[in-house]
C-alpha positions in Angstrom: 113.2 78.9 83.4 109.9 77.0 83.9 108.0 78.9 85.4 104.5 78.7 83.8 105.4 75.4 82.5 105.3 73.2 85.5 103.8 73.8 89.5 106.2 75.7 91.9 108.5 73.5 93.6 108.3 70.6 91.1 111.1 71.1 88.5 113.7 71.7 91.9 112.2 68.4 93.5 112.5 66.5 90.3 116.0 67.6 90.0 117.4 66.3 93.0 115.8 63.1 92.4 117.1 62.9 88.9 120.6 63.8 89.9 120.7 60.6 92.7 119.3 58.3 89.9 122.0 59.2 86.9 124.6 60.1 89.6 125.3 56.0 89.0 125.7 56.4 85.3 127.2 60.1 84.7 129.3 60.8 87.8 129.5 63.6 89.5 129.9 67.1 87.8 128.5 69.6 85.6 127.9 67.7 82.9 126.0 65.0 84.7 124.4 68.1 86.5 123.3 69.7 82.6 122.1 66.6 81.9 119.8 65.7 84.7 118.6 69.6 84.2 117.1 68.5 80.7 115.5 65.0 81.8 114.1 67.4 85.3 113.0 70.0 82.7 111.4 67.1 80.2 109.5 65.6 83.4 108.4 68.4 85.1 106.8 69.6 81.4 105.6 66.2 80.0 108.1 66.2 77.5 106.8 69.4 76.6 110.0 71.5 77.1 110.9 74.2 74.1 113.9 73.5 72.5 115.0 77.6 73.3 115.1 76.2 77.2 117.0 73.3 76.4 119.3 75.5 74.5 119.3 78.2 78.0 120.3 75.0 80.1 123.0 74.0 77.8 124.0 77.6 78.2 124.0 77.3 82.3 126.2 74.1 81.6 128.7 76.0 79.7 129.2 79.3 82.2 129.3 76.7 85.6 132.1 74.9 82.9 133.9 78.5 82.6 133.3 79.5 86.0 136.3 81.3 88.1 137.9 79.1 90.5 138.4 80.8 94.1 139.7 78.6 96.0 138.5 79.1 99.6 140.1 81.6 102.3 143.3 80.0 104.2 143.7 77.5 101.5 146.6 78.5 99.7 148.5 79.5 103.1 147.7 76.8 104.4 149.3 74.3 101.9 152.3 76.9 101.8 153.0 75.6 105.2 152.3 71.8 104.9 154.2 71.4 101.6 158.3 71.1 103.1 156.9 68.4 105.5 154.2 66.7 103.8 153.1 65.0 100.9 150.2 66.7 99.3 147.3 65.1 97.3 144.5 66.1 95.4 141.6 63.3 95.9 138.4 64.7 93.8 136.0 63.5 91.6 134.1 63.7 88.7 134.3 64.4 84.8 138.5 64.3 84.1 138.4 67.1 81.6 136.5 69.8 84.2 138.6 68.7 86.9 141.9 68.9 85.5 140.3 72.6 84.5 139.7 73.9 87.6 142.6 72.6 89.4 144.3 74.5 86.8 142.7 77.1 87.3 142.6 77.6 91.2 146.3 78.3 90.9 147.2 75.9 93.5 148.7 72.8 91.6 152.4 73.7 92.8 151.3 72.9 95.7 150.2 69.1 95.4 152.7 66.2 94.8 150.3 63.9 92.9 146.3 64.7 91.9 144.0 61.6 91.7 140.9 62.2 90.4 138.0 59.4 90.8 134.7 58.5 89.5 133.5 58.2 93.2 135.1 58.4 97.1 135.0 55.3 99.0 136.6 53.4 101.7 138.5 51.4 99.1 139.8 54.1 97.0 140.9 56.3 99.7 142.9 52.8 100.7 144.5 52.5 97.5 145.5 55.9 97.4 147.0 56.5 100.9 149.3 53.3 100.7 150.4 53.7 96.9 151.2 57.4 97.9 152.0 57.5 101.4 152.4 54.9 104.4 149.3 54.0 104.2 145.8 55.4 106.1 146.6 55.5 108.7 149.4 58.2 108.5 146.8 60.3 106.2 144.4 63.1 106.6 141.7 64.1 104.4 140.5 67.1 104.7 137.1 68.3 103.1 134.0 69.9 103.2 131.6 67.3 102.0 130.8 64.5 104.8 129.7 61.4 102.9 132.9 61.7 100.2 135.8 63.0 102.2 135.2 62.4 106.0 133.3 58.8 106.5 135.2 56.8 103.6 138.5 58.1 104.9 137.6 57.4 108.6 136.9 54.1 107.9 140.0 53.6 105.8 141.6 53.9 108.8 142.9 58.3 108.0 142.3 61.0 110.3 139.5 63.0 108.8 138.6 66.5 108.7 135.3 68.6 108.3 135.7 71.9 107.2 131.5 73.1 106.3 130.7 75.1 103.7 127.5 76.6 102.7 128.0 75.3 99.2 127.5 71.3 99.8 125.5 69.4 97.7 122.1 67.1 99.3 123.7 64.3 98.7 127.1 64.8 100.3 125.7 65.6 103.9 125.7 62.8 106.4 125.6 63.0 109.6 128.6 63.2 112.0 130.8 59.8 112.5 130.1 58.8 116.0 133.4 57.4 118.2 136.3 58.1 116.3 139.2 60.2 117.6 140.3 60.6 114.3 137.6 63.0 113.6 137.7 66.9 113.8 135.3 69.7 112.6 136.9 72.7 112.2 135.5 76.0 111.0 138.9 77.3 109.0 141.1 75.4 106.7 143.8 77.2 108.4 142.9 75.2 111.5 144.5 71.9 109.9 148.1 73.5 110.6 148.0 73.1 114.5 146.1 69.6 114.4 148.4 68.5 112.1 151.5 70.1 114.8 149.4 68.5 117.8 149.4 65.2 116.2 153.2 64.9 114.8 
């Protein structure tokens, strides 16, 4: 969208800054995303961004606000088979009104006993959550694909935590791996969780 407006490379690294800064202020999701497009955009022009590009960002806002949710390979299956013997959650976070939207729309909400859906993941929420719904952490597992919000707060809220990657991660949810912990497993399928779960009773 900028191209000819601003140098290559500087609208995508202004971006990603602007994103970490308002992250603390908006939250996490598309909204907060549309927004730090238009303050990138503004910097990376000099405040000399047309309002037709403001308008095509508001439009990019709107279709990742639409967008199909395909939940990922195994998933469904895989909660089929946990659900008799296992209280389910939802832990995710971000703007209430997009979340609640796409967990409707993955077509898996059967599936989960309670949904909590939080402004950020930290040791202290992931806490508060296991013991109000469960025994506390540590009879829980998270399992997740971003590092820094579903496998290091969990771990050290005492859960088991798992890392399934994706190729879709955001910057700021990689971290590197927790060092020490027996309670950690990387596996490459969520369908994997079914015999960790078996192996750990």
């Amino acid at each position: 969208l900028l191209a000819g407006l601003a140098p290559r490379g500087e609208p995508g690294r202004l971006l990603h800054d602007t994103e970490i800064a308002n992250v603390g202020l908006y939250g996490f999701g598309v909204k907060s995303f549309t927004l730090s497009m238009i303050e990138a955009a503004l910097a990376a022009t000099g405040g000399r961004l047309p309002a037709s590009l403001i308008g095509e960002i508001m439009t990019l806002g709107r279709a990742m606000l639409t967008h199909p949710v395909d939940p990922f390979p195994g998933v469904q299956e895989t909660l089929e088979a946990l659900k008799p013997a296992h209280k389910l959650l939802v832990v995710t976070r971000g703007d209430l009104v997009d979340q609640e939207r796409k967990l409707a729309a993955s077509g898996l909400l059967p599936f989960f006993d309670e949904i909590e859906i939080v402004s950020d993941k930290t040791e202290a929420v992931y806490e508060r959550i296991f013991s109000r719904h469960g025994n506390g952490p540590d009879r829980a597992m998270m399992v997740g694909n971003s590092m820094r919000a579903d496998v290091l707060p969990a771990l050290a809220a005492g859960a088991w935590a798992v890392h399934v990657p994706s190729e879709h991660v955001w910057s700021l949810d990689l971290a590197d791996d927790p060092t020490g912990s027996a309670r950690f497993r990387r596996l490459p399928r969520v369908a994997e969780v079914l015999p960790l779960v078996a192996a750990i009773g």
